[in-house]
C-alpha positions as CSV (number, residue, x, y, z in Angstrom):
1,X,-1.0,-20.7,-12.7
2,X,-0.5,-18.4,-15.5
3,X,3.4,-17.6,-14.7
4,X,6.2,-19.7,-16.3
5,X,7.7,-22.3,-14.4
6,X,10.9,-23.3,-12.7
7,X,12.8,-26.0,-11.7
8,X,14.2,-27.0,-8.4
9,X,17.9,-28.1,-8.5
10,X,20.8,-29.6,-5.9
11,X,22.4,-25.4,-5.9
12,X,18.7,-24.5,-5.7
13,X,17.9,-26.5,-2.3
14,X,21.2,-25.3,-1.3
15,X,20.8,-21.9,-1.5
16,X,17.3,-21.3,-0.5
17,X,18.1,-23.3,2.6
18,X,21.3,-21.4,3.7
19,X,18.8,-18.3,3.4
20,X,16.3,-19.8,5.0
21,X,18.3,-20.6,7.9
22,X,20.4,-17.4,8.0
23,X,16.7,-16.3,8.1
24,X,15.2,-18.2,10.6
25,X,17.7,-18.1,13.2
26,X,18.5,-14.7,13.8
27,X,14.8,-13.6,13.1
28,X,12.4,-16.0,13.7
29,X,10.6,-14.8,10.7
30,X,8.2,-18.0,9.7
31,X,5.5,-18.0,11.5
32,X,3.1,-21.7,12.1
33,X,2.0,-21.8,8.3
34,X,5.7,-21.5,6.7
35,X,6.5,-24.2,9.3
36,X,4.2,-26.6,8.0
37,X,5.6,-25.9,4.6
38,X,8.6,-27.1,5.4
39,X,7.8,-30.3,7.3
40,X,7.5,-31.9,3.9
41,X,11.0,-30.9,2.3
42,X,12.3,-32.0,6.1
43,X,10.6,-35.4,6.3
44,X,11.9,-35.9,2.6
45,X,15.6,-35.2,3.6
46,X,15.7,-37.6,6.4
47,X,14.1,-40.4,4.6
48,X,16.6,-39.8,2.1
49,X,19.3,-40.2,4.4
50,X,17.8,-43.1,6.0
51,X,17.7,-45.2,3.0
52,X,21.1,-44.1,2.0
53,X,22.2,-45.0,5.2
54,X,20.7,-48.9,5.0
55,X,17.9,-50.3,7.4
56,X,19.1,-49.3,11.5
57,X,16.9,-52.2,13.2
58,X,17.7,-55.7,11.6
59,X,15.1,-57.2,9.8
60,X,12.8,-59.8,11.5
61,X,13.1,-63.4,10.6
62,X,10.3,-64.6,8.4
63,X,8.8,-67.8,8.1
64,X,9.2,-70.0,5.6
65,X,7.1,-70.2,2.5
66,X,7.1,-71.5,-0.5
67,X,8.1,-69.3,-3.5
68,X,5.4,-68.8,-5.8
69,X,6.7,-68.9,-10.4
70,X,8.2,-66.9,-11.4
71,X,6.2,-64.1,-13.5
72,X,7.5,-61.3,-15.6
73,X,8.3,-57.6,-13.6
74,X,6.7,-54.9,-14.0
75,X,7.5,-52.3,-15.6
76,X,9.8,-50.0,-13.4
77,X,8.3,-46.8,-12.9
78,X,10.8,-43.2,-14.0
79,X,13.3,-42.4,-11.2
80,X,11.5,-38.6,-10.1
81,X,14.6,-36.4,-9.9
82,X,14.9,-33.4,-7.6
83,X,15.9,-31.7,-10.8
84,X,12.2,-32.4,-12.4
85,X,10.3,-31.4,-9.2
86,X,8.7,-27.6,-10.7
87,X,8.2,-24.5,-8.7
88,X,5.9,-21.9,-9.7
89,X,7.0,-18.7,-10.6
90,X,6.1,-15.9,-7.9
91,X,3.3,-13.6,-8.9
92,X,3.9,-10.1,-8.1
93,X,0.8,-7.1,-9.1
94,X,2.4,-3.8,-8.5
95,X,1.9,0.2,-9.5
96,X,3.2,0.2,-13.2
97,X,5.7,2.8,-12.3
98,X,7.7,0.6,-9.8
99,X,7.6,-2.6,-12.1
100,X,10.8,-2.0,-14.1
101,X,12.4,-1.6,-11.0
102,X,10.9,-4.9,-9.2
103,X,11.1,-6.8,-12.1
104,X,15.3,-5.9,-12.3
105,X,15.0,-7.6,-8.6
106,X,13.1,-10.5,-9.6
107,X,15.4,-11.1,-12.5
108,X,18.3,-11.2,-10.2
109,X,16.0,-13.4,-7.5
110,X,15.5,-15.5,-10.4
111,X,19.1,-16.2,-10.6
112,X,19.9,-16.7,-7.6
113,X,17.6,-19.5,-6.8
114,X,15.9,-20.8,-10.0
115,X,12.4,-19.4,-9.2
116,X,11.2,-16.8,-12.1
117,X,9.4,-13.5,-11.0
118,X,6.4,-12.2,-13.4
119,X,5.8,-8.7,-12.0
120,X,2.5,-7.0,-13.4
121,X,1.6,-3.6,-13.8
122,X,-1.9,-2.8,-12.8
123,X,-3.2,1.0,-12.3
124,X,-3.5,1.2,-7.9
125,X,-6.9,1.6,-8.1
126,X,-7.7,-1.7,-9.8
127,X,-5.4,-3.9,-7.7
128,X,-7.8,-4.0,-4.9
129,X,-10.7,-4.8,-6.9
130,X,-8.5,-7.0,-9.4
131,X,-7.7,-9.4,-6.5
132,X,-11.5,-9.4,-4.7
133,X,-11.9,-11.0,-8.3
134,X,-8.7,-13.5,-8.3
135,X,-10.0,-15.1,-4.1
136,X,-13.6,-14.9,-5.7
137,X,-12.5,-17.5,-8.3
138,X,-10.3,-19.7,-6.5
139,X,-7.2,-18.2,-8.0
140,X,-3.3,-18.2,-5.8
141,X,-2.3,-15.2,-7.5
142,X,-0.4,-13.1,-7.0
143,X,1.9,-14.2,-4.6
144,X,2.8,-10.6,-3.1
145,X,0.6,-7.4,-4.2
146,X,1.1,-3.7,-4.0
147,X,-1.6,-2.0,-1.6
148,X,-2.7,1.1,0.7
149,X,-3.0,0.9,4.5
150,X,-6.8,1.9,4.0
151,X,-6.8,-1.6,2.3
152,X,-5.2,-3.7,5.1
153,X,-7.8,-3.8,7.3
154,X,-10.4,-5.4,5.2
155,X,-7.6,-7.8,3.7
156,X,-6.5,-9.0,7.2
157,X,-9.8,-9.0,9.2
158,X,-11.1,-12.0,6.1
159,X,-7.5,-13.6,6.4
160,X,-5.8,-13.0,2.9
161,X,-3.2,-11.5,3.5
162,X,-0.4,-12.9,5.7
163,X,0.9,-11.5,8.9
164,X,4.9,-11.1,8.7
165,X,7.8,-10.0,11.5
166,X,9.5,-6.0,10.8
167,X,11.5,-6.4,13.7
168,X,15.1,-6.8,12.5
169,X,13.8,-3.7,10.7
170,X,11.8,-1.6,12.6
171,X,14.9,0.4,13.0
172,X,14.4,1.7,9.3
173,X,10.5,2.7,9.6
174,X,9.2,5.5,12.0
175,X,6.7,4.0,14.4
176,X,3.8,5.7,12.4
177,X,4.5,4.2,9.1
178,X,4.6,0.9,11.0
179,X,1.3,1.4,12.6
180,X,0.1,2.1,9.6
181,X,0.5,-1.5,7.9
182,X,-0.3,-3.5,10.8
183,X,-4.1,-4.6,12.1
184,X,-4.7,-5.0,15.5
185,X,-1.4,-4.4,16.2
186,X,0.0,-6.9,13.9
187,X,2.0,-6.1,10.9
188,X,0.7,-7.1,7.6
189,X,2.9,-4.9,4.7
190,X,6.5,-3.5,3.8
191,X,5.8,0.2,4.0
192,X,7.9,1.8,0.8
193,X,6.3,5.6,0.5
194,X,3.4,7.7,2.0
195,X,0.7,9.2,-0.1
196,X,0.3,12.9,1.6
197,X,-0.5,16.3,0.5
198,X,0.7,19.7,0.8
199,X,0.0,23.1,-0.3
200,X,2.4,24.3,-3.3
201,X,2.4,27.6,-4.2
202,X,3.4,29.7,-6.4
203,X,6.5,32.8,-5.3
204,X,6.9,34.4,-8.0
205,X,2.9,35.4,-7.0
206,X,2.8,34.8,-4.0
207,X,5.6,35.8,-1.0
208,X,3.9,33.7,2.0
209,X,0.9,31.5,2.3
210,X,-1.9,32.9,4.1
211,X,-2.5,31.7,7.9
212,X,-5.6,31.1,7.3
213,X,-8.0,29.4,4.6
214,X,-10.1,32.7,4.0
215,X,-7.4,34.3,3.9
216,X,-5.6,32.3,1.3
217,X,-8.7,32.2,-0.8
218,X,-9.1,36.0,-1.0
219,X,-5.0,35.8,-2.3
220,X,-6.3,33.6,-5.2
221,X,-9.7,35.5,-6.0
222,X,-7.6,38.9,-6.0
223,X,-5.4,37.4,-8.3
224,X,-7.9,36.1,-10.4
225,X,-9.6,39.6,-10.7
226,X,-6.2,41.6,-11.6
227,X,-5.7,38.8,-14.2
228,X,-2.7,37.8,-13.3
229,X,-4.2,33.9,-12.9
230,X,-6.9,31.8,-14.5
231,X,-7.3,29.3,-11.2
232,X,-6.9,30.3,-7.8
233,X,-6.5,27.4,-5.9
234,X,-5.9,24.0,-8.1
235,X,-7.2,21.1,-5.5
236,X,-9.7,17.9,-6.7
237,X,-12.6,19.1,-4.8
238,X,-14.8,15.8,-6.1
239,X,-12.2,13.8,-3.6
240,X,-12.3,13.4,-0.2
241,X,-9.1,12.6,0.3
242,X,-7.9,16.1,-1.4
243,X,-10.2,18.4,0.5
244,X,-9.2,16.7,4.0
245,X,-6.7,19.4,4.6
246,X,-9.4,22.1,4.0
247,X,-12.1,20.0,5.8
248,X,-10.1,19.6,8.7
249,X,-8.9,23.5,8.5
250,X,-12.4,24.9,9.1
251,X,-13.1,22.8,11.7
252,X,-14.3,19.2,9.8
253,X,-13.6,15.8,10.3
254,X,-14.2,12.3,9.5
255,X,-13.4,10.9,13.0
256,X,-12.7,12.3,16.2
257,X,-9.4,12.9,16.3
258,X,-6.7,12.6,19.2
259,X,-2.9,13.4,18.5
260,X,-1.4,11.1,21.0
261,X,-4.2,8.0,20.0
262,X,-5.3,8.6,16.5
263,X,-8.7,7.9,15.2
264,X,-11.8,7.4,17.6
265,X,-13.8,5.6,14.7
266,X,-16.4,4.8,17.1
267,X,-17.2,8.7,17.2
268,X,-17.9,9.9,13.4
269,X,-18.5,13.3,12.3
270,X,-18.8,13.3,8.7
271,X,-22.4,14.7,9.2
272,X,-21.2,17.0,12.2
273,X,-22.4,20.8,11.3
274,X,-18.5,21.5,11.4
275,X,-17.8,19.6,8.7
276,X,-21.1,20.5,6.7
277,X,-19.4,23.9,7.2
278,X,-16.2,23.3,5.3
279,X,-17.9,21.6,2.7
280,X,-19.9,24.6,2.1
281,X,-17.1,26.7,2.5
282,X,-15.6,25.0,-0.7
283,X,-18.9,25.2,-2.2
284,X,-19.0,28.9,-2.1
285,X,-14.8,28.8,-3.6
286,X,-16.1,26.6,-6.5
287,X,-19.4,28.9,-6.9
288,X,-16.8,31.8,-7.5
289,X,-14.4,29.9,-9.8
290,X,-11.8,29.8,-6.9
291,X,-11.9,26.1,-7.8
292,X,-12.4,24.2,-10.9
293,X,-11.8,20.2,-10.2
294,X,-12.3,20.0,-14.1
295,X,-9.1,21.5,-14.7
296,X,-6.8,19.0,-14.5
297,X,-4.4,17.0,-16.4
298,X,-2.7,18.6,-19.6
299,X,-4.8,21.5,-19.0
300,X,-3.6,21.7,-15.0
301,X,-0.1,21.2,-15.8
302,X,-0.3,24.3,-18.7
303,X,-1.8,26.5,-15.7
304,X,1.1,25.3,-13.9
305,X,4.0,25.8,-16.3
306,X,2.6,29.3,-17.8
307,X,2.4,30.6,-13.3
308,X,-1.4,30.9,-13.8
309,X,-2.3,29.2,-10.6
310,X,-1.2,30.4,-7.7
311,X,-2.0,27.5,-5.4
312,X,-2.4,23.9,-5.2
313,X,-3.5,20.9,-3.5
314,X,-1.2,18.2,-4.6
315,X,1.5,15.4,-3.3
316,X,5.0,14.3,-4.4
317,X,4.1,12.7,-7.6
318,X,3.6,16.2,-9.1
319,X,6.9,17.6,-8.0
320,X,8.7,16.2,-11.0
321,X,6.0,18.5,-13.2
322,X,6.5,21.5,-10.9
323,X,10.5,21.2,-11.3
324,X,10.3,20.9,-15.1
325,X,8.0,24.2,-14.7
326,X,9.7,28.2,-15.6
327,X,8.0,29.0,-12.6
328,X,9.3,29.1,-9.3
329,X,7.3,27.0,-6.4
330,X,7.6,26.2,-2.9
331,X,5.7,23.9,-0.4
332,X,4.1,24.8,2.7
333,X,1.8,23.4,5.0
334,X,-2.0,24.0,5.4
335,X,-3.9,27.5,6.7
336,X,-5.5,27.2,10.0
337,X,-3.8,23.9,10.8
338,X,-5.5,21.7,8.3
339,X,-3.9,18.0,8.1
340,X,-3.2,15.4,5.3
341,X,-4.4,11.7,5.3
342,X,-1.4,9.7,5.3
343,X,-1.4,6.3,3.4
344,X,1.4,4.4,3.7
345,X,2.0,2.2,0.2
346,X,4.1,-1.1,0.6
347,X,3.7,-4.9,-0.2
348,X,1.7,-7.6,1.2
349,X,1.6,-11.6,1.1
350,X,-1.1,-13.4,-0.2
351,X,-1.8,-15.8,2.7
352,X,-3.9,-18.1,0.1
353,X,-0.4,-17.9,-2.5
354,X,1.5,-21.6,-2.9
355,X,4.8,-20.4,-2.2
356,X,4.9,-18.1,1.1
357,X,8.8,-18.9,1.8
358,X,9.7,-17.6,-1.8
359,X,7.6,-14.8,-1.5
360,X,8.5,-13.8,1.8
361,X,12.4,-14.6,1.0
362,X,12.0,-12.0,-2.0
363,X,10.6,-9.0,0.0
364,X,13.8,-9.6,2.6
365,X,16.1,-10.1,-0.1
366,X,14.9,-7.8,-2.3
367,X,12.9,-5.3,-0.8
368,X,13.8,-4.9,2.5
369,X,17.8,-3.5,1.7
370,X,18.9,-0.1,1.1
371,X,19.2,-1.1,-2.9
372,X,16.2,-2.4,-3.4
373,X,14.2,0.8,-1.2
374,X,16.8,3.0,-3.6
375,X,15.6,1.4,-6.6
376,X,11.2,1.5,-5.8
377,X,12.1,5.7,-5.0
378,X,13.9,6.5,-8.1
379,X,10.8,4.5,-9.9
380,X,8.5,6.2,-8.3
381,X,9.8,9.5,-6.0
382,X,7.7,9.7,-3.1
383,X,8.2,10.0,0.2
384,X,10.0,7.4,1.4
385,X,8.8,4.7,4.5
386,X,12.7,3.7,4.2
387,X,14.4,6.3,7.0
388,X,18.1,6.3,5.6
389,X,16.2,7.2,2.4
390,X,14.3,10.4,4.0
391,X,17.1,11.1,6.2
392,X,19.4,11.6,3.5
393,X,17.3,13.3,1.1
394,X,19.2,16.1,-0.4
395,X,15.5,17.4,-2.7
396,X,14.4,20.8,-0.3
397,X,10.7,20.4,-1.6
398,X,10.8,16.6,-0.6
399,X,11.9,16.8,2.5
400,X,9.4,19.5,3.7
401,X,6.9,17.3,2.0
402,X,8.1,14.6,4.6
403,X,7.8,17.1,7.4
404,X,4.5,17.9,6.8
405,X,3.4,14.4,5.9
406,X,5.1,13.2,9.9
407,X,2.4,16.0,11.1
408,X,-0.6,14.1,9.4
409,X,-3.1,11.9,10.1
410,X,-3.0,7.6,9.3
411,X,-5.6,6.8,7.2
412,X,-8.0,4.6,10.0
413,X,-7.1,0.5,9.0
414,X,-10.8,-0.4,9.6
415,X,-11.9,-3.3,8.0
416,X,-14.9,-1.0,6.8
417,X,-12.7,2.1,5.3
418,X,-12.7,1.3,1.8
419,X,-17.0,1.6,2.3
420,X,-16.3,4.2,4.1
421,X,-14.4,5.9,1.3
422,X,-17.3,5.2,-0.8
423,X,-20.2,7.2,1.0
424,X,-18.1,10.0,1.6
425,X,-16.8,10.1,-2.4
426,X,-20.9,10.2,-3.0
427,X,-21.8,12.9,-1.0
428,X,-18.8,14.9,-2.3
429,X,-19.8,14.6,-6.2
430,X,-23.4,15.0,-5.6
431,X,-22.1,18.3,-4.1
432,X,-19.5,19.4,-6.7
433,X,-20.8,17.6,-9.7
434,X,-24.4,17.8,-8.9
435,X,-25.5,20.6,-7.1
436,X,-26.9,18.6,-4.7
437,X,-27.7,20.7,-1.2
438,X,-24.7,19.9,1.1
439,X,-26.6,19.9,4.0
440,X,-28.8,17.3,3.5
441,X,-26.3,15.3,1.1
442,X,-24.0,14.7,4.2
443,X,-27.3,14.1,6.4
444,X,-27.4,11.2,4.2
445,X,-23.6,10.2,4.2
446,X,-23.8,10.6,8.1
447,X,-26.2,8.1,8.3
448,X,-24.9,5.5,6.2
449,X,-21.8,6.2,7.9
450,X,-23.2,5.2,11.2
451,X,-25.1,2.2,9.9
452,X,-21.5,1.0,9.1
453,X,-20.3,1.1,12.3
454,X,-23.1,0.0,13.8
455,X,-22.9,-3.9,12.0
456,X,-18.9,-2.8,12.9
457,X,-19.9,-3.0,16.5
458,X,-22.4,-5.9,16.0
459,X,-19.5,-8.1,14.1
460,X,-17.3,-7.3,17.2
461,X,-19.6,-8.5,20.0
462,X,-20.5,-11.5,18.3
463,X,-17.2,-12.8,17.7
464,X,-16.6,-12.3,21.5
């Protein structure tokens, strides 16, 4: 392991096992694995106080024999002290914004019971593909990463991540956020924020947003032709996960969708006609300069600042940018009903790391308290997982953000989502960024899609 190293001492064992126990007891956190980590340190205890304690059944006579010269002793070998016994340091890949914050609790973990924490910044979109590489090559690191709930399902279903107990805190997570880290209706993350969108706009432009999509695009195109605005509606149109709410305005969908159970992933519709439709309804807004998913960046947040947009697509990490902004802006929720993917961000255990009671004693003493939940949401605003966090948010814009976000839809934890995420991605930019026909482009996605759920299906009856 890469990490620097630690030492186990007397106050060390001490400590981590008057956590451990105030752990154990009242939660029953470990499950079987974390038990068979400990058999070890338990077996070592009692021999220890065995032999201190001198032999308990008397020795048995023995015969006797005749005592051999006497020959020089060996060497003794070095006394191993507890003191000398290392500890690897925990691991810990995370979004770079939140690592000055998890780093200050791994410092203090650190001192507290003599194990270092090396937290790691990694852009979100590598972490995934970073730790594919790190099982691939036999690696233990890290010992806790930062993930998405369209992640979990593919981590769990192959057994590298490790299932962990919420239930002391399920009182500080709504039921969705929950459902959204778990698999099979086990939990498998520490939900911290949820990644959603909502329609900003601008009111110094505009007074209300449209009901409906049409309508809301003939707002920016009227705009556009007075001058007044360079953009009409700012939204990434090459991403899937940013058009959703227009997608599922007009009539789209990924999946069939039922509010009271979710996803029915075994009835797609990415190549449905409906959703065709939507997709060539923002064909038609990008074909008249409605939309422009090249705009973005240094050159979006200019169109922002000067009011020349009066409309955008966006979540909660742009809110700091449309504070700082001269012009006013409010949130709203989607024309004609549309809905956001929600997906939930938290932290997972690496069920392959070396030290699963450290790890796991980090996240409850770390994570897992109104401080440390404090701490991850002023390094990164979001919207929080952590309910006295969103219940006491006192930030207008981020609380209807949360509002709208409660309305949306939990990205599916399929095993297959992250492929899934793929083909659709494809048939978007060989729409937008190709000019490929959309009809037949999300013919082709369709397809593909189904071929995925059909091995899905296959996998399943097979391991029945």
């Amino acid at each position: 392991m890469s990490a620097a190293r630690g030492t186990i001492s007397k106050t060390l064992v001490r400590r981590l096992l008057e956590a451990l126990s105030n752990s154990i007891q009242p939660t029953a956190m470990f499950h079987r694995h974390h038990i068979r980590c400990l058999l070890p340190v338990l077996m070592a205890v009692v021999l220890f106080v065995l032999a201190a304690c001198g032999p308990i059944i008397p020795p048995p006579i023995q015969p006797e024999v005749v005592e051999p010269e006497p020959v020089e002793a060996a060497e003794e070998a070095p006394a191993t002290d507890m003191a000398d016994v290392e500890v690897p340091a925990l691991v810990i890949w995370s979004d770079e914004a939140r690592v000055p914050a998890l780093q200050a609790m791994g410092d203090r973990f650190a001192e507290d019971f003599g194990v270092e924490v090396d937290v790691v910044g990694k852009p979100l979109s590598d972490i995934l593909a970073d730790y594919k590489v790190a099982l691939g090559a036999g690696s233990t690191e890290p010992d806790i990463l930062f993930g998405g709930s369209d992640w979990l399902g593919l981590l769990a279903s192959n057994e590298v991540i490790a299932p962990i107990d919420l239930t002391p805190w399920q009182d500080h997570f709504g039921a969705g956020v929950l459902r959204s880290m778990s698999y099979e209706g086990v939990q498998y993350g520490v939900p911290v924020t949820a990644d959603s969108l909502a329609l900003f706009y601008n009111t110094d432009l505009v007074a209300e947003v449209p009901a409906t999509w049409g309508g809301t695009a003939d707002v920016a195109y009227g705009l556009m032709q007075e001058g007044s605005v360079e953009l009409g509606i700012a939204v990434n149109s090459y991403s899937p996960f940013d058009i959703y709410p227009v997608v599922t305005g007009r009539g789209g969908d990924l999946f069939a969708w039922n509010a009271d159970t979710g996803f029915d992933v075994e009835s797609p519709l990415l190549g449905s006609q409906a959703t065709v439709d939507a997709i060539l309804f923002l064909q038609s807004l990008g074909g008249a300069g409605v939309t422009n998913p090249t705009l973005a960046g240094a050159e979006l947040e200019r169109l922002v600042n000067e009011g020349r947009v009066p409309f955008m697509v966006s979540g909660p990490w742009n809110l700091d940018r449309v504070r700082q902004s001269p012009v006013n802006w409010s949130v709203a929720a989607f024309p004609d009903g549309g809905s956001s993917f929600v997906n939930v961000l938290g932290y997972m255990l690496n069920a392959r790391g070396p030290d699963p009671l450290f790890a796991w004693h980090f996240l409850q003493s770390q994570v897992l308290t109104d401080a440390g939940m404090e701490a991850l949401q002023a390094a990164a605003p979001g919207i929080p997982a952590w309910l006295p966090i969103l219940d006491g948010l006192d930030d207008p814009m981020m609380a209807q953000m949360g509002r709208i976000a409660a309305q949306g839809r939990a990205v599916p934890t399929i095993p297959e989502m992250p492929e899934v995420w793929k083909v659709w991605g494809e048939a978007q930019f060989a729409v937008v960024g190709e000019g490929a026909d959309a009809q037949a482009a999300y013919a082709t996605a369709g397809s593909k899609l189904d071929d995925i759920l059909a091995l899905r299906l296959a996998a399943q009856k097979t391991s029945e």
